[in-house]
C-alpha positions in Angstrom: 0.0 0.0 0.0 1.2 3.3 -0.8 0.4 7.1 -0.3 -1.5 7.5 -3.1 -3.7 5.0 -1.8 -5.4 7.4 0.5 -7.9 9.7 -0.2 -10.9 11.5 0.5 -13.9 9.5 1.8 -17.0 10.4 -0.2 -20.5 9.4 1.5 -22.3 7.5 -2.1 -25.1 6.8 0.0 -28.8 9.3 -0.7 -29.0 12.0 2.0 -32.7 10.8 2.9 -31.8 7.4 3.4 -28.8 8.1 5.7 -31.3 10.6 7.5 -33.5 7.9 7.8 -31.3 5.5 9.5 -30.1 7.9 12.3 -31.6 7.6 15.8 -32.9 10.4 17.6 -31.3 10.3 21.3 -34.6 12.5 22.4 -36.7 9.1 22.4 -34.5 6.6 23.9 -32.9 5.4 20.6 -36.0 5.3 18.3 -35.3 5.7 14.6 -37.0 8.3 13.3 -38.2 6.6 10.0 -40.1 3.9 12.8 -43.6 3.4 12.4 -44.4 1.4 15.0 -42.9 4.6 17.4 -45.0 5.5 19.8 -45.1 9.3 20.5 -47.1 10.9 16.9 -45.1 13.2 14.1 -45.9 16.4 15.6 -44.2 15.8 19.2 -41.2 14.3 17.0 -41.0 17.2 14.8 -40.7 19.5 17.9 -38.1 16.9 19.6 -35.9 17.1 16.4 -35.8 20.9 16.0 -33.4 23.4 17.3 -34.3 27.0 17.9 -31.8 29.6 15.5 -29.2 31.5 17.9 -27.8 34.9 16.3 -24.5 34.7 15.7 -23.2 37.9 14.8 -21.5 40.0 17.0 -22.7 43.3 17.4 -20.4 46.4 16.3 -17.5 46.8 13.8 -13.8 45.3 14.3 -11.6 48.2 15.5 -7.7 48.2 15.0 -5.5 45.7 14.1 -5.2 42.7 16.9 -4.7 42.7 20.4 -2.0 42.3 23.2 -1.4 38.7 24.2 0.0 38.1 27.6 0.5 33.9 26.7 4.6 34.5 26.4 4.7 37.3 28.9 3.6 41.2 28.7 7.1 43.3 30.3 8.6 46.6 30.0 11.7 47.1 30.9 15.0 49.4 30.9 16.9 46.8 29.5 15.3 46.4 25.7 16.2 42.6 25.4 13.5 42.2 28.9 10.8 43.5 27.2 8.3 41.5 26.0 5.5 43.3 23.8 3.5 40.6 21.6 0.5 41.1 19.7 -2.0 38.9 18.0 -3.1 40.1 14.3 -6.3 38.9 13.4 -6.9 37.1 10.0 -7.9 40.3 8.0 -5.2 42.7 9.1 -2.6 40.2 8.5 -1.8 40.9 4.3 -1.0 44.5 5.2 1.3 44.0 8.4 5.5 44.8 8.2 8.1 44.4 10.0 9.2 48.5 10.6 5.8 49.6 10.4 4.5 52.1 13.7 1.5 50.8 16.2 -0.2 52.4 18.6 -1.6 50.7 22.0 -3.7 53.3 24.2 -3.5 53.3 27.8 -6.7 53.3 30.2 -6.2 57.2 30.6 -5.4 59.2 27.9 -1.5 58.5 27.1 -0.6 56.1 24.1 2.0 53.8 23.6 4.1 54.5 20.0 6.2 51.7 19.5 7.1 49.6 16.2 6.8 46.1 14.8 10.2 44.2 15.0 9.1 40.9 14.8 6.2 38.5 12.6 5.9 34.8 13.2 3.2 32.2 12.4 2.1 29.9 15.8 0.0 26.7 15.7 -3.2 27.6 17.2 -3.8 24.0 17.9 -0.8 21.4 18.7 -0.3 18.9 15.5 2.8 17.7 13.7 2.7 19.4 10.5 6.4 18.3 9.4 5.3 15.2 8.4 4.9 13.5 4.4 1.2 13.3 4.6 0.5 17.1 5.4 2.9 18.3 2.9 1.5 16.8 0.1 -2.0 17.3 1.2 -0.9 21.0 0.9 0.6 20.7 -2.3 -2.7 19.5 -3.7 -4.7 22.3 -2.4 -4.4 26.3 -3.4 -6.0 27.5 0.1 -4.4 28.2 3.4 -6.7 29.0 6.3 -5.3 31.7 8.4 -7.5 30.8 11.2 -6.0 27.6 11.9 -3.3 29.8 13.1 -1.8 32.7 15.7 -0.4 35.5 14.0 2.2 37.1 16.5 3.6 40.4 16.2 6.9 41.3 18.4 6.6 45.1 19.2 9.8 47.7 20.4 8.2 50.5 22.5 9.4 53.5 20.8 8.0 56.3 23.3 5.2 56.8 25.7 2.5 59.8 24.0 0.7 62.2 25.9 -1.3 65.9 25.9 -0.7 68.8 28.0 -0.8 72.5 27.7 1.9 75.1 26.2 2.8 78.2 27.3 -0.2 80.0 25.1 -2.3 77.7 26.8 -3.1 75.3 24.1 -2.5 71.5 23.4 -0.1 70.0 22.4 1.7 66.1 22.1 4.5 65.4 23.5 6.9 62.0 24.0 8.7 60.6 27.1 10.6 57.2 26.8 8.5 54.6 27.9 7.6 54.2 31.7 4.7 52.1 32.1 3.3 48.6 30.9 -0.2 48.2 28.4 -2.4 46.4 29.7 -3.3 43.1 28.2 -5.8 42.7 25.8 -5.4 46.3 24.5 -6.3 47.2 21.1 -3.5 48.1 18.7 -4.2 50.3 15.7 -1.5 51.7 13.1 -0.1 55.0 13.2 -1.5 57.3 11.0 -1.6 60.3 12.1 1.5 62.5 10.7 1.7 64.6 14.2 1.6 61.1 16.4 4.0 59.9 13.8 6.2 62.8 13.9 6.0 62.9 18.1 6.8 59.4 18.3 9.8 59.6 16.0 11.0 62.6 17.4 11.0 64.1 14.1 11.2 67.9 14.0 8.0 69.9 12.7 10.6 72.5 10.6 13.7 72.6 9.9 16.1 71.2 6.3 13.9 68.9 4.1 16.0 65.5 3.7 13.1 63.3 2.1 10.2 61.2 3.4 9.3 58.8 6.0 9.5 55.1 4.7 9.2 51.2 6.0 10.5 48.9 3.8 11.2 50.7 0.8 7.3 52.0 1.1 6.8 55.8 2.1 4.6 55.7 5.3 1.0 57.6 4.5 -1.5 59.3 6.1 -4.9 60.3 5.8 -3.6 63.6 5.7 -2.6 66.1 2.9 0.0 65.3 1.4 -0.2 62.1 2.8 3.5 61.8 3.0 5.3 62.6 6.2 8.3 64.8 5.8 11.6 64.6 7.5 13.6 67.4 8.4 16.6 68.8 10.3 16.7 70.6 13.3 17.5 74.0 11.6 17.2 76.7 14.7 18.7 77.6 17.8 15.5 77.4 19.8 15.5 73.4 20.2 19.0 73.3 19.7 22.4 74.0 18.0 21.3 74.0 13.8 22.7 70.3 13.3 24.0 71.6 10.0 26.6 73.1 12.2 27.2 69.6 14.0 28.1 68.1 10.8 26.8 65.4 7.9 28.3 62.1 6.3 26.5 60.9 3.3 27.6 57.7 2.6 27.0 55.5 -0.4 28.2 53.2 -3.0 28.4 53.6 -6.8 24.8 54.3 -8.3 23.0 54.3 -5.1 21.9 58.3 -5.4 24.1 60.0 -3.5 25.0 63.0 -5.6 21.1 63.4 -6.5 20.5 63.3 -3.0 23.5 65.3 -1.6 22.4 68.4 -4.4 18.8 67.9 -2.8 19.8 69.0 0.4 22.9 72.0 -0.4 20.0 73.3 -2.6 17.9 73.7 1.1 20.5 75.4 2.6 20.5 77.8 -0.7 17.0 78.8 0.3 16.1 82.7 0.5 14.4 81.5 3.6 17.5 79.8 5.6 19.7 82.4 7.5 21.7 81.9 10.9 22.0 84.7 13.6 25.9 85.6 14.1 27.5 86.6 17.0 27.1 90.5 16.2 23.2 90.4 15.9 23.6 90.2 11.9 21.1 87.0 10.3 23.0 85.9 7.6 22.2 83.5 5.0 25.0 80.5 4.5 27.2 80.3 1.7 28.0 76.6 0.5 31.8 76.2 -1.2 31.5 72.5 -2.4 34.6 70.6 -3.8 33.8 68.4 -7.0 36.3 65.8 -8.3 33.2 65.3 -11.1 32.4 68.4 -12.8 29.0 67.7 -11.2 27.7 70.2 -9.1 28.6 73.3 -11.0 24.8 72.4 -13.0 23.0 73.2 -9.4 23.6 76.8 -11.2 20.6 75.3 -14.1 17.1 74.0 -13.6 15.8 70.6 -14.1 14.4 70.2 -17.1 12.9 67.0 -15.8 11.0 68.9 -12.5 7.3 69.7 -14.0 5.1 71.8 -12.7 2.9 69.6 -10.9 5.5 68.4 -8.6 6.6 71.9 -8.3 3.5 72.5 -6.6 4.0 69.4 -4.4 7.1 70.4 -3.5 6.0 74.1 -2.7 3.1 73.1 -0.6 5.8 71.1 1.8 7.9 74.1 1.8 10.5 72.8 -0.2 13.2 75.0 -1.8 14.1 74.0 -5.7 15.4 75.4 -9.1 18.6 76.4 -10.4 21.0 78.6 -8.0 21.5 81.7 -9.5 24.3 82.8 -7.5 26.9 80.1 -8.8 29.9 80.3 -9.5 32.5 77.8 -10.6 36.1 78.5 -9.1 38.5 76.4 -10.9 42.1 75.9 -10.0 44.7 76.4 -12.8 47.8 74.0 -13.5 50.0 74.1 -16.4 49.2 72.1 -19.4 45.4 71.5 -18.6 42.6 73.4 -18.9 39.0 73.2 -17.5 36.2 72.6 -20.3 32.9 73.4 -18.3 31.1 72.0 -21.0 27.9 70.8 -18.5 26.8 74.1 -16.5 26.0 77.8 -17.7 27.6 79.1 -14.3 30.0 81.6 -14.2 33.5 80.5 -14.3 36.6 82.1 -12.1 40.3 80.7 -12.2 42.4 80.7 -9.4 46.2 79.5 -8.2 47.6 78.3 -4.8 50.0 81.0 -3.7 53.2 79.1 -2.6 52.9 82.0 0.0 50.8 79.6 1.3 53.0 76.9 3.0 54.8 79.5 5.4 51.4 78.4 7.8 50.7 75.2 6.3 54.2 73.1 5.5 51.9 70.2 4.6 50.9 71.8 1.0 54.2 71.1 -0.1 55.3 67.8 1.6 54.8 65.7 -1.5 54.8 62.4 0.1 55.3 61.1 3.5 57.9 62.7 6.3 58.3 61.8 9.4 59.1 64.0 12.2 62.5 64.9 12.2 62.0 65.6 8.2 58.5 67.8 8.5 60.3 69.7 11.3 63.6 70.4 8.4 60.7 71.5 6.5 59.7 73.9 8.3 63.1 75.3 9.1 63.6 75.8 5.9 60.9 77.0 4.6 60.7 80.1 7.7 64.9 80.5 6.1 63.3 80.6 2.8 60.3 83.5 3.3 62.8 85.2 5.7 64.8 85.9 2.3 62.1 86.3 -0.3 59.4 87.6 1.1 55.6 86.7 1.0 56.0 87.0 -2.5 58.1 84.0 -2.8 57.6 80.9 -5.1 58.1 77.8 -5.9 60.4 77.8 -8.5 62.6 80.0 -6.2 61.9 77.6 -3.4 63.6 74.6 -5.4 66.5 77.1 -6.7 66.8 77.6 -2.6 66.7 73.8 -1.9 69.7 73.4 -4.8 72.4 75.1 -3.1 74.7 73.2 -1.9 76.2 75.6 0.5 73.0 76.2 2.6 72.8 71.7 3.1 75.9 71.8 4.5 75.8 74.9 7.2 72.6 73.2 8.4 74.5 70.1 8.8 77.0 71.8 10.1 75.2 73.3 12.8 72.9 70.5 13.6 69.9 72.2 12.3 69.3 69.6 9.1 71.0 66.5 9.2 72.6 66.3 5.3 69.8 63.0 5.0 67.3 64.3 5.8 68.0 67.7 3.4 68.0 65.2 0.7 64.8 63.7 1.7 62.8 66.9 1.8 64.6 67.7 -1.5 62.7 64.6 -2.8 59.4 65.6 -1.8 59.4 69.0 -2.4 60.5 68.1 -5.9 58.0 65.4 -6.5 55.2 68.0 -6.3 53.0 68.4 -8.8 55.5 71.4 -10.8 51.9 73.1 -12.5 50.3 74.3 -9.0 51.9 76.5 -7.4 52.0 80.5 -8.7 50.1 80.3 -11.9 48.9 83.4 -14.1 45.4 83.7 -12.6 44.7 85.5 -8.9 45.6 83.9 -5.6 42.5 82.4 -3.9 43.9 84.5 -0.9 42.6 87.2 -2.9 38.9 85.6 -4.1 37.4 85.2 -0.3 34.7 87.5 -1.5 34.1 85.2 -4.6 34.7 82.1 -2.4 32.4 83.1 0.1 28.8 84.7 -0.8 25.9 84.8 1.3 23.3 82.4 -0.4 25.5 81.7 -2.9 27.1 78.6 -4.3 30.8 78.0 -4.9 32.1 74.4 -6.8 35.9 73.8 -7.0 36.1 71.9 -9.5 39.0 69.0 -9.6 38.2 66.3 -12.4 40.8 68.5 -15.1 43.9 68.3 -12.7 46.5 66.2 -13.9 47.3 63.8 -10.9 45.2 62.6 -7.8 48.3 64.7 -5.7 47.5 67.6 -7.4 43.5 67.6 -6.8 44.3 66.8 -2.8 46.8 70.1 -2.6 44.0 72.4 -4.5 41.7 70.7 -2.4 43.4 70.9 1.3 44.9 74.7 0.5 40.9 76.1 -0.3 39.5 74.0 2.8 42.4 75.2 5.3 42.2 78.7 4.4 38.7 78.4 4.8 39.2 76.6 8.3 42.1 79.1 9.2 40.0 81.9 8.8 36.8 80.5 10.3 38.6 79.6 13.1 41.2 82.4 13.5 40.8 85.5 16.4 42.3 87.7 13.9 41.4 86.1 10.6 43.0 87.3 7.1 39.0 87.6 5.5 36.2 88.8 7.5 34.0 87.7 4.4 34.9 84.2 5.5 34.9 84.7 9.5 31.5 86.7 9.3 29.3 84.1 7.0 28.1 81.1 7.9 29.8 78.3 6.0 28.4 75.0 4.8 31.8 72.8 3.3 30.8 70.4 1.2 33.7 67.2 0.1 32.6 65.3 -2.1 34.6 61.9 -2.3 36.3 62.8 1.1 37.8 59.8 2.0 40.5 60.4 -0.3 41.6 63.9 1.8 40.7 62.3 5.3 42.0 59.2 5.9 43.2 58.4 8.9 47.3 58.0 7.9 50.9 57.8 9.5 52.2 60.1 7.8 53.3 63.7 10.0 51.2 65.9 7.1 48.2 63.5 7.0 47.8 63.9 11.0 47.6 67.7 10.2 45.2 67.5 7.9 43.3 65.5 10.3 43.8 67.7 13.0 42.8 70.8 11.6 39.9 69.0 10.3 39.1 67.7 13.5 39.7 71.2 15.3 37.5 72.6 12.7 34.4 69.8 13.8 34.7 70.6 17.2 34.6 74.6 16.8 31.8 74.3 14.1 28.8 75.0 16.0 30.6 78.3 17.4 32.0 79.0 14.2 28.7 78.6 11.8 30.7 76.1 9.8 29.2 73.0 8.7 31.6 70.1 7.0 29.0 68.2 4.9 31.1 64.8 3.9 30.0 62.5 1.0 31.7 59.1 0.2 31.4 55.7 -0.7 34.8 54.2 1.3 33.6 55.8 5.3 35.3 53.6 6.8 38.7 55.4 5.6 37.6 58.7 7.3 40.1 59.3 9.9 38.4 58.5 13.5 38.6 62.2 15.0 37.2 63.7 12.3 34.6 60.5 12.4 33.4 61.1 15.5 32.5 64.6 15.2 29.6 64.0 12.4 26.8 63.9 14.0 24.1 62.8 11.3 24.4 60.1 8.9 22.7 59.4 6.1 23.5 56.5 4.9 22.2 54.9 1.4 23.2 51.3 -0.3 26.6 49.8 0.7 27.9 46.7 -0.7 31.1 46.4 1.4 30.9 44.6 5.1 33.5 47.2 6.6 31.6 50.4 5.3 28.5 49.1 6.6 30.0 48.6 10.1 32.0 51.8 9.9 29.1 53.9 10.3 27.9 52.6 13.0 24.0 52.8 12.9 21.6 50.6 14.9 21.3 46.7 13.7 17.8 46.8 12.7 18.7 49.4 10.2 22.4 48.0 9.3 21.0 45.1 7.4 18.6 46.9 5.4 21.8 49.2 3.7 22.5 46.4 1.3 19.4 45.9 0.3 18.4 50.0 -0.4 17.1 50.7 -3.5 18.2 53.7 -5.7 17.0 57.0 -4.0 16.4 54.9 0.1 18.7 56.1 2.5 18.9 55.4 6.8 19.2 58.5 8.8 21.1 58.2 12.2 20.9 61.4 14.3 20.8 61.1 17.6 19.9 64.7 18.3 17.5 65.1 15.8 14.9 61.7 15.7 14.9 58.1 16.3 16.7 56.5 13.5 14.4 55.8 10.8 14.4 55.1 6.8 13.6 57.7 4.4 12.7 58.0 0.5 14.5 60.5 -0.9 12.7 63.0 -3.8 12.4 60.8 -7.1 13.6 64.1 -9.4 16.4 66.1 -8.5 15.6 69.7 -7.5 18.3 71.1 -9.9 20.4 69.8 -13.0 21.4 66.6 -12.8 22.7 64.5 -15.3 
């Protein structure tokens, strides 16, 4: 005998006749068909009929299950002791997800905002279903009945909800981190209202527009207007330092948005409307000086062709800022022998040189490789000798012509200044500079602060023309630490730069901040770092953007204090930057455009949706 031998029993017997054979337990076993019975048809037909009960229950379902205390019901200050589970009933199951927000009221009127971390199927009666026979009855049937089983949702308790009145005397919601237990049997129901949302996340009313709330891939919705739920940045002082001022990473790999996404949020802080109060009562709008080694942020000068006017309207009834900047302007370091094309933007174009002037401060511009100590500390005696000599005015052709004389190696060996090796190993480097820099025909940019920095305007450094990877991190690190000098300076060479607030943007940053040996790469770190630390005083925002974070050196790491972080395909990248679990393993799987935001001083760390069309050129 074999499995296929079973199957379903079929009655082939007539309905009537099998009627007829039953026995009626009201008269002592007597079949009903019986002639010869002694009570008559009418008392029989009474005996054998049941009365009709209603059995519908009175009112409408409400919500979308209820707390279960079966496995425990526990709040606790140590997460992994709590124990939240719910059971979903059969028709709110299809449209339950892990990430999505719940809320459980209390008997008074506080609710508990928390989320669903957890879904898992439980037999509502005990049977052996891993067994040959079920499987293949199931693969011979196309229905599954959901009430054969418990639906059980695991739930994090984000924050405790509650009313009370605001200085004016109205009501408002506010959040406390949870302090008190549901009780059981209480009925959840999702969150959809934007301001319980909002409150429960943390998430700031106003502030810089970032994109929109989302749960697996899906942007959250409400039954309000827009039904989106828009995620900002704490952009004031009243609830806080501006966190533009405390510093962004954007971090993403190749294709995974995060140029669209990084020109949708410099273009917020281009707003008419965004302006910072300085230290002498002045309100000042930013000025953002953004470094692009792709010739790609010089279009935010253009509008998007692409942006039509019914999203325009979206976007202007959430008070989002778009179009073309107006005030752009590309400022584009010279070398000799190349030339910059700024073929793909209609923004005005300014050339500048690096003054060799410029290493009397900052020895590191012109330490070509690495030194150690006893060699970046020759450098620097020689090159105080050398501008003792020449002047400011000093270059560095003249600076190599000083290094060649043989007479000035040996009277520093001599007198134990400049051992005679190490002259010759800072000849090396100083030589090995890129030769095309330094002192070209075009201004200094110690002479274009007021181009360099504009209130509400836009500057791009363009990088992708330069010759050599060393010669894009020199233009690079001599604009960023005269900027830093000067922001951070008591007596600063530009009060253009000193008096604005800054926004410094870096676009594949890992390649100017990695955390090195080397004597000059610890300086650039430093000053990097000093800069971070002295931003929020300063009004000067370093806003990061790579695809390698975890080669950000740690100081300057740790200073950045929101992240938004898209797809990432590498392990160590993913771990580098350090965002809660639950959202970690969701950054590999992040769709063009989807991003994680982790800003402790802003919100609970959530995912967004970033805008589908870029709010300026981009090609």
């Amino acid at each position: 005998m074999t499995l296929e031998d079973f199957s379903d029993v079929t009655d082939d017997t007539g309905g009537s006749e099998a009627q007829s054979d039953s026995v009626s337990s009201a008269d002592g076993g007597t079949t009903t068909g019986d002639p010869d019975g002694d009570g008559d048809d009418r008392e029989g037909d009474n005996r054998n009929s049941f009365e009709r009960i209603a059995a519908d229950v009175e009112g409408d379902d409400t919500g979308m299950g209820a707390l279960s205390v079966s496995q425990g019901l526990r709040v606790a200050e140590d997460d992994e002791e709590t124990t939240l589970r719910a059971f979903i009933t059969t028709g709110n199951r299809e449209a339950v997800r892990i990430g999505k927000y719940l809320l459980v009221p209390y008997p008074d009127d506080e609710t508990l905002f928390c989320r669903i971390t957890g879904l898992e199927y439980a037999q509502e009666f005990h049977a052996d279903d891993a067994t040959e026979i079920h499987a293949r009855r199931m693969m011979r049937q196309s229905t599954f009945e959901e009430r054969d089983y418990k639906f059980m949702a695991d739930l994090d308790p984000v924050a405790v909800l509650y009313e009370e009145y605001d200085d004016d005397g109205e009501i408002e919601l506010n959040r406390r981190m949870t302090d008190r237990v549901p009780k059981p049997g209480a009925i959840l129901k999702q969150a959809t209202d934007s301001e319980q949302i909002k409150t429960g996340l943390n998430i700031p009313e106003a502030g810089v527009f970032l994109g929109h709330l989302s749960v697996g891939g899906e942007k959250v919705e409400t039954a309000a207007q827009p039904p989106t739920i828009d995620y900002r940045l704490t952009d004031n002082y009243e609830s806080g330092d501006p966190l533009v001022f405390r510093h962004t990473l954007v971090a993403g790999g190749t294709g995974s948005g995060k140029t669209h996404a990084s020109k949708n949020i410099l273009r917020q802080y281009l707003s008419e409307e965004r302006a910072y109060p300085m230290d002498d009562g002045r309100t000042v709008q930013p000025a953002v000086v953004q470094f692009d080694p792709q010739d790609e942020y010089a279009q935010m000068h253009d509008d998007n062709p692409e942006l039509d006017d019914g999203f325009a309207r979206k976007l202007e009834r959430e008070n989002v800022a778009y179009g073309g900047v107006d005030d752009t302007i590309a400022l584009v370091p010279t070398e000799d022998g190349t030339s910059y094309p700024g073929e793909g933007h209609r923004a005005e174009q300014i050339q500048f040189t690096v003054p060799f002037s410029m290493t009397k401060a900052r020895p590191w511009l012109v330490a070509g490789s690495s030194l150690n100590d006893n060699q970046y500390s020759g450098l620097q005696t020689l090159l105080n000798r050398f501008f003792r000599q020449y002047g400011e005015s000093g270059t560095y052709s003249q600076f190599k012509s000083f290094l060649d004389d043989p007479a000035l190696k040996e009277e520093l060996d001599e007198s134990g200044r400049v051992h005679e090796a190490t002259f010759d190993a800072i000849k090396r480097r100083v030589f090995g500079m890129p030769s095309g820099i330094f002192d070209q025909s075009a201004k200094p940019i110690t002479e274009l602060d007021h181009q360099l920095v504009r209130p509400g305007g836009l500057t791009v450094v363009p990088t992708y023309h330069l010759s050599s990877s060393r010669a894009k991190e020199l233009c690079v690190l001599a604009v960023s630490a005269y900027l830093i000098d000067n922001k951070l300076s008591n007596a600063p060479d530009s009060d253009r730069i000193k008096e604005t607030p800054v926004v410094l943007g870096m676009d594949e940053a890992h390649n100017f901040l990695a955390d090195a040996d080397t004597v000059q790469a610890r300086k650039v770190v430093q000053k990097f770092t000093e800069a971070a630390k002295q931003g929020r005083k300063e009004r000067l925002g370093l806003f990061l953007i790579t695809q390698d974070p975890q080669d950000i050196a740690d100081p300057v790491f740790k200073q950045l204090n929101t992240k938004l972080v898209l797809n990432l395909g590498d392990e160590d990248a993913i771990n580098s930057v350090n965002i809660p679990a639950n959202l970690q393993s969701k950054v590999p799987y992040m769709e063009k455009g989807q991003f994680v935001v982790y800003s402790p001083d802003n919100s609970e760390p959530v995912e967004l949706i970033g805008l589908p069309t870029c709010l300026t050129r981009h090609d």
